[in-house]
N, C-alpha and C positions, 0 to 999 in steps of 0.2 A: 528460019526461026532465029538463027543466031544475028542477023544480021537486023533483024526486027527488035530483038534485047539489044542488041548495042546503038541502033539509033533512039531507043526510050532511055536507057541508060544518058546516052549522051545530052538529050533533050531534057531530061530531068534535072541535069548537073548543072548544065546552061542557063534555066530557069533558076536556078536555087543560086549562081553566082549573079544574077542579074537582080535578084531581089535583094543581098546583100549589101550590093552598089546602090539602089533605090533607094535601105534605109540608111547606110552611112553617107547620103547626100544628103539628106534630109534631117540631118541631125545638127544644129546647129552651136554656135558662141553662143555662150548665155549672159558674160560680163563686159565691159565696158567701161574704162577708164578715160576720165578727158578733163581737158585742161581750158579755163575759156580764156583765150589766148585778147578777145575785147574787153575782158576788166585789167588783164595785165598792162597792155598799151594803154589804154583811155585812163585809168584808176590809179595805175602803179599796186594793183591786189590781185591778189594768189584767189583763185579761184579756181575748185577742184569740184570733178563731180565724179559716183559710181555709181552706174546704173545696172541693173538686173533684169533681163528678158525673159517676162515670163512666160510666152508664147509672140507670137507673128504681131498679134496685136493689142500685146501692152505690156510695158513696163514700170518696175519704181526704183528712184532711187533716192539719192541724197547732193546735196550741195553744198561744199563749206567756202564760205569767202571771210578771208583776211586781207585787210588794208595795209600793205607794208611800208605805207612812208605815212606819216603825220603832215605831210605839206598840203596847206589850204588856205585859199584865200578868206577873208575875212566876212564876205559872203558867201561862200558854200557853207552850205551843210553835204551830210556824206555819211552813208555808210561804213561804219568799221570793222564791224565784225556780224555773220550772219550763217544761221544754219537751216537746210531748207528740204526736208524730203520729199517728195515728190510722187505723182501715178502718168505716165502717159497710154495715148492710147493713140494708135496710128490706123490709120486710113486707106495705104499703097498695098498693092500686090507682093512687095516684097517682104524679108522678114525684120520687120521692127525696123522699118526704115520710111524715107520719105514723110508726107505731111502729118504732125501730130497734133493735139491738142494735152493738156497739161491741167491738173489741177495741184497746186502748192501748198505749202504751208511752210511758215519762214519765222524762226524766233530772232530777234536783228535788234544791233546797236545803233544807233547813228548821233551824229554828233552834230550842231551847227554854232554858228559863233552869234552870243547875244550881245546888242547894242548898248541895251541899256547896261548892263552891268560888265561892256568890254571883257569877259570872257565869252569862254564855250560852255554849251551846257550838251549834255548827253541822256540818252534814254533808252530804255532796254523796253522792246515791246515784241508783238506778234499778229501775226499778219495772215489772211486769208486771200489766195487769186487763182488766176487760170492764163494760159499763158499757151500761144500758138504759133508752129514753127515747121522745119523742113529738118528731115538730116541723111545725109546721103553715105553710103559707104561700100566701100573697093572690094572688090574680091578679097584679097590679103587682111579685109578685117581695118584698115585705116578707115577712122570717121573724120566728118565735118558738119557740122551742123549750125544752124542758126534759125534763133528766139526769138522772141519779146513776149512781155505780158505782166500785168498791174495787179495787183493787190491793197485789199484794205486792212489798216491797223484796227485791229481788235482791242487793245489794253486799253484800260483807264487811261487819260489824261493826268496826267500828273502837273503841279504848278510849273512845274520847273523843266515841261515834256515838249517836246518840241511840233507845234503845232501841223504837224504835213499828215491829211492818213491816210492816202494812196501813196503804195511802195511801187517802185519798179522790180522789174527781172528781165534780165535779158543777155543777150549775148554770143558770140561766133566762135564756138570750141572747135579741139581737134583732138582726136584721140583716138584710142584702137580696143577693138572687140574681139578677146580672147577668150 
């Protein structure tokens, strides 16, 4: 009898540490910081983003991009400054990784340079899109990921507004989910 209590004993104990491991595996990062390292190179702007995982599949977050150099040629136009939060929703087996899709919303500066009157003229508007991508990430929590995806300006035109109203988004971040 005793020998029958100590193997239920022991097999209970076994069971109850094996469910503990089960759920502290299955417990995950919820946050995610990244930096898009393709507006830095390509732009010369700071582009940050923080996203929140609020299950296996989908997340939201936010996007701030800053233009840090004023250098442009006398034909670009360009974004300056832009805020963008965001929903994803992913597709893969794993958690809040691999193929997603995106739907945006983006209130955004941009500037271009007008001929007629040899200045620049700028324009603050806001913009709707959807934007489709991959993001892949390490054990250790390091991300990489990469976007694209278009948006339409919603705001009035203004005289003085700069005629383009499909936005872009896009970009090759890296970052880590803690």
């Amino acid at each position: 009898m005793k020998k029958v209590f100590l193997f239920a004993l022991l097999f209970v104990t076994t069971i109850s540490i094996a469910q503990e491991k089960t759920i502290t595996k299955n417990t995950h990062k919820k946050h995610e910081l990244k930096l898009n390292a393709f507006s830095l190179i390509a732009f010369k702007a700071f582009d940050v983003s923080y996203e929140y995982l609020i299950d296996e599949e989908s997340s939201f977050g936010t996007s701030l991009f800053l233009r840090a150099s004023e250098d442009m040629n006398a034909t670009d136009f360009y974004k300056t400054f832009s805020i963008t939060p965001y929903y994803r929703r992913y597709f893969s087996k794993g958690y809040a990784k691999g193929f997603f899709i995106e739907g945006f919303a983006t209130v955004l500066n941009l500037k271009e340079y007008d001929f007629s009157v040899s200045n620049y003229k700028s324009e603050t508007n806001f913009a709707l899109g959807i934007s489709a991508g991959g993001k892949f990430v390490t054990k250790k929590g390091f991300i990489a990921e990469i976007f694209l995806g278009l948006g339409r300006k919603l705001g009035s035109e203004t005289p003085n507004g700069i005629n383009i109203p499909i936005v872009g988004r896009g970009g090759i971040t890296l970052g880590y989910r803690f």
